[in-house]
C-alpha positions in Angstrom: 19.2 16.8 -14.5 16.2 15.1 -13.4 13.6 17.2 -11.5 13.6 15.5 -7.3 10.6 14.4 -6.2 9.1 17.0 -3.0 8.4 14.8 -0.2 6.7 16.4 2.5 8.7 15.4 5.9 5.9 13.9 8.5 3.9 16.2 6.2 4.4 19.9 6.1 5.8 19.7 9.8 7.3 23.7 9.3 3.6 24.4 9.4 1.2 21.9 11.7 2.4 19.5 14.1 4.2 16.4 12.6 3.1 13.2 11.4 -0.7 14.2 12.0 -3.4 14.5 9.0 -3.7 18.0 8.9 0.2 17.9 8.5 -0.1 15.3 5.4 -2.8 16.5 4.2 -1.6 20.9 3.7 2.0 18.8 2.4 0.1 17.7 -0.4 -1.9 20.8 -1.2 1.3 22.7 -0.9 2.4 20.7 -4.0 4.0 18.0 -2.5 4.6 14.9 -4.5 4.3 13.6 -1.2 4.7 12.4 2.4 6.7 10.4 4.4 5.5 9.1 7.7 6.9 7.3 11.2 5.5 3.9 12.2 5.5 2.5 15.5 3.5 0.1 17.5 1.2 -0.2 20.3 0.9 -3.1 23.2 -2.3 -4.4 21.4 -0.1 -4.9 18.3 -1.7 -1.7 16.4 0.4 0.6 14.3 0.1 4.4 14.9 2.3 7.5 13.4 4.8 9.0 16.0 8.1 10.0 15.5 9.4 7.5 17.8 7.7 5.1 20.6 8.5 8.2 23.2 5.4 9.8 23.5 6.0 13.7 26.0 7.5 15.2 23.1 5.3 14.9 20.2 2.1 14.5 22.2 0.4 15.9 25.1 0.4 12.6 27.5 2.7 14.4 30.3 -0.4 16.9 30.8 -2.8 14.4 31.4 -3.4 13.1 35.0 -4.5 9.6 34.0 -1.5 8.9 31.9 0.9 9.7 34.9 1.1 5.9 36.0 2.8 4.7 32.7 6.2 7.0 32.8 8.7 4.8 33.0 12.2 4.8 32.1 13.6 3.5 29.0 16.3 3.5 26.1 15.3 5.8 22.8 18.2 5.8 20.5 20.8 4.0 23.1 19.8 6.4 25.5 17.6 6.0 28.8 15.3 8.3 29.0 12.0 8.6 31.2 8.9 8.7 29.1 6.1 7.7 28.5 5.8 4.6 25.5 3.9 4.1 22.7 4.1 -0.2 23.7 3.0 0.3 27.0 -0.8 1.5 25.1 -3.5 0.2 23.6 -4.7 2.1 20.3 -7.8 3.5 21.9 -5.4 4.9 24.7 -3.1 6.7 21.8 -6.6 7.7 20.8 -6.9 10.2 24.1 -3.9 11.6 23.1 -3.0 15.1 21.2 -0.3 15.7 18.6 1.9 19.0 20.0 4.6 21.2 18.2 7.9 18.9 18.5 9.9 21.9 18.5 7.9 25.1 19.2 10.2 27.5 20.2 11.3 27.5 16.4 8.2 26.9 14.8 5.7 28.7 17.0 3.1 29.1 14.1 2.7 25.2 14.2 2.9 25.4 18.2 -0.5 27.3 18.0 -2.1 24.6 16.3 -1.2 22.3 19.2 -3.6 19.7 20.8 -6.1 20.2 18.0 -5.3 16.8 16.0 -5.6 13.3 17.4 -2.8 10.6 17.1 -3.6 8.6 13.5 -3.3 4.9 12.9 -1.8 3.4 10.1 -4.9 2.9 8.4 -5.7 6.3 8.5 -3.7 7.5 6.5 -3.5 4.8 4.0 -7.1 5.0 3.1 -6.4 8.9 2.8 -8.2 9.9 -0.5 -5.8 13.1 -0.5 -3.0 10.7 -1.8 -4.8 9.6 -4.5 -1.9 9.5 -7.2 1.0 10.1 -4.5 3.7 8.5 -3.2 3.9 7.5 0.2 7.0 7.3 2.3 6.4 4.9 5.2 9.7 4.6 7.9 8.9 1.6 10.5 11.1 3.0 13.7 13.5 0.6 15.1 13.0 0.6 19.1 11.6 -1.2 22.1 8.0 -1.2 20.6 8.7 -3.8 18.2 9.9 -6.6 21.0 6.6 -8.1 22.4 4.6 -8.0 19.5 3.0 -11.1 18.3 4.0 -10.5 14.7 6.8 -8.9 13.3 6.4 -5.1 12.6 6.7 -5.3 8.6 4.4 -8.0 8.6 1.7 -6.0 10.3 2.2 -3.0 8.5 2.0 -5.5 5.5 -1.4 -6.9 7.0 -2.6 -3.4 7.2 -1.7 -2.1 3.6 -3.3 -5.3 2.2 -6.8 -4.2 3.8 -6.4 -0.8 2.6 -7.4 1.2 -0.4 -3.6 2.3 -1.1 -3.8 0.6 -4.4 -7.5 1.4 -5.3 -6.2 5.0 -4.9 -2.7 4.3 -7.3 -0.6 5.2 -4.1 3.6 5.1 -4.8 4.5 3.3 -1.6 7.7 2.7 -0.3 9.2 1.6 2.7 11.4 2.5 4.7 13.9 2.0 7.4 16.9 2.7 9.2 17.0 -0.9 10.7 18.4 -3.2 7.7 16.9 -6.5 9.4 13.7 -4.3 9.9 13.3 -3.5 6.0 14.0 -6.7 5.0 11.3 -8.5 6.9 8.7 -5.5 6.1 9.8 -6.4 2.1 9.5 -10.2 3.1 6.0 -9.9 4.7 4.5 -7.7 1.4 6.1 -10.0 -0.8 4.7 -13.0 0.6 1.1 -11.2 0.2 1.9 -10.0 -3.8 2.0 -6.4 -2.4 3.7 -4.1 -4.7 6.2 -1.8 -2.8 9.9 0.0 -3.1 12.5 -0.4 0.1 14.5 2.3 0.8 17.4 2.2 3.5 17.6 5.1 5.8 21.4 6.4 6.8 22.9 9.0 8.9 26.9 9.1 10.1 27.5 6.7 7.5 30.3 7.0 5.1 30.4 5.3 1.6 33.6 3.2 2.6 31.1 1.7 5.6 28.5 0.2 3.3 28.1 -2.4 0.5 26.7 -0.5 -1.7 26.6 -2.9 -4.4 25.4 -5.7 -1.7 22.5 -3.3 -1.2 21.6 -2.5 -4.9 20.5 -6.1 -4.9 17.4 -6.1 -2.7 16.5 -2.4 -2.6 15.5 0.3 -4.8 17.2 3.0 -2.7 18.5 5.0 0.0 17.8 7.8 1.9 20.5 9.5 3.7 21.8 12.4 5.6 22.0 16.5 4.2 25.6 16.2 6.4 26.3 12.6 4.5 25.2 14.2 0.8 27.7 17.5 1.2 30.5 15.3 2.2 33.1 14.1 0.3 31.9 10.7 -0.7 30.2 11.0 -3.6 26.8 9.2 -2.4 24.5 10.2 -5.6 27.4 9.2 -8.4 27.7 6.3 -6.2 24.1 4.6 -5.8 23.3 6.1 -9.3 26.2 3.9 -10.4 24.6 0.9 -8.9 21.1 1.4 -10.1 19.3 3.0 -7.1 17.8 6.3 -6.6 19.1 8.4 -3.9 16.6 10.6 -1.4 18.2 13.1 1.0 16.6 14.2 4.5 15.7 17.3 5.8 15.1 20.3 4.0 14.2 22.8 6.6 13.5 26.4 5.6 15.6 27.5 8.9 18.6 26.5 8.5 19.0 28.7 5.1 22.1 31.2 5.4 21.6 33.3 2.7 18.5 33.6 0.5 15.5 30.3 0.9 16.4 29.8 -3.1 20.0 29.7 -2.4 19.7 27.0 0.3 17.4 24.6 -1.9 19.2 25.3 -5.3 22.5 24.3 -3.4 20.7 20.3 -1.8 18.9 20.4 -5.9 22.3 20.6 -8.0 23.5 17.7 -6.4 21.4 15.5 -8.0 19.2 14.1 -5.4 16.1 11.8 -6.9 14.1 13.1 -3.9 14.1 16.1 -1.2 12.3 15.1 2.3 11.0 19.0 3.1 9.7 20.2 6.3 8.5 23.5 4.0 7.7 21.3 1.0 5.7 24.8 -0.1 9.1 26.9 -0.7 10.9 24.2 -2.4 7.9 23.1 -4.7 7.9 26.8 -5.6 11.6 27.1 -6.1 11.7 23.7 -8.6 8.9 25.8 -10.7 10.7 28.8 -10.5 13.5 26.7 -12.4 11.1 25.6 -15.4 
């Protein structure tokens, strides 16, 4: 059995608040192979890493007085919700803003840290010399954000990795999505500029009777998917194995193990998994070494 690849979820996001530097950056020094980041889009057509285009919960915007005339209400995930949106501001607005804890009362260590990093932009992080060597996960969101932008969302982020130094620095990237169309027109937009890339598509709820997986052998080079899709009964790694493409499951998270931490990530490594996405990529780098 293959060794999976450790791919630190929004960085090491059991330790520092998500999808911020400091989070991708201690993934990586934790032994990460590495990262995986969320992509969304600003009303200036910039890209920035949130975890979706609603802002209060990954960010301090709801404490700040001269934010307070942009809540509005909205639809995240088919449900209205009022927020405050990444669409409705500019980049050097995002730029006032501070990453928080997502979900401090279960990770209050990373809850201290909040407030202390600043929102990145794509090109941040692409031009990161820490991933020298690395791969690099990048999921563009599917949402309201993308609908008035002058360009399409994988062609900007195409635009963007074209300017970088991704390649200078021998950075695996792949993209990824949970919105086919999405993927497909990110894979279009690199292609058209000779950029070198993998496509993974994102599931969750999905069983292997719903898809094509064949179908989707032929334009991707993988698929990420659930940790309640991977124990079910379809057999989702025999299956895209069969078809030629690897197989990444998301989210290890260090909380949720019932018995012993070892236990829990030997249990998601004997399936057979080409890649773990790990909140705690430090405990399950150690546990692969502890295996030899």
């Amino acid at each position: 059995m293959a060794k999976p690849v450790v791919i630190a979820h929004r960085g090491a996001s059991g330790y520092r608040p998500e999808n911020t530097l400091a989070a991708f950056e201690l993934g990586i020094q934790q032994g990460a192979d590495g990262i995986e980041f969320d992509l969304v889009a600003t009303k200036d057509d910039h890209l920035v890493i949130r975890h979706e285009n609603a802002l209060s919960s990954t960010t301090n915007i709801s404490r700040l007085p001269e934010f307070a005339k942009h809540q509005r209400a909205g639809i995240v995930e088919e449900v209205q919700v009022t927020d405050w949106f990444s669409e409705d501001l500019s980049l050097d607005e995002i730029k006032k803003l501070r990453a928080i804890e997502r979900i401090p009362d279960l990770r209050p260590g990373s809850a201290k840290f909040d407030e202390q990093f600043s929102i990145p932009a794509l090109n941040e992080v692409l031009n990161s010399e820490f991933l020298s060597h690395k791969t690099m996960v990048v999921e563009i969101k599917r949402g309201s954000h993308t609908e008035k932008l002058s360009l399409h969302i994988g062609q900007l982020a195409a635009q963007e990795i074209l300017k970088s130094k991704v390649y200078e620095h021998n950075v695996n990237l792949i993209i990824e999505s949970f919105d086919h169309e999405i993927l497909m027109g990110a894979k279009k937009s690199m292609e058209a500029l000779n950029l070198e890339a993998k496509y993974f598509f994102a599931l969750d709820d999905t069983k292997l009777a719903e898809v094509d997986i064949v179908k989707l052998s032929m334009g991707l080079d993988g698929l990420a998917i659930s940790m309640p899709m991977l124990f079910s009964s379809d057999s989702w790694v025999r299956a895209a194995h069969g078809v030629g493409l690897d197989i990444w499951v998301y989210t290890a998270r260090a909380e949720q193990a019932q018995t012993s931490i070892e236990e829990y990530y030997e249990h998601i490594i004997q399936t057979g998994v080409d890649g773990i996405f790990a909140d705690q990529p430090d405990l399950l780098a150690r546990v692969l070494a502890d295996r030899g």
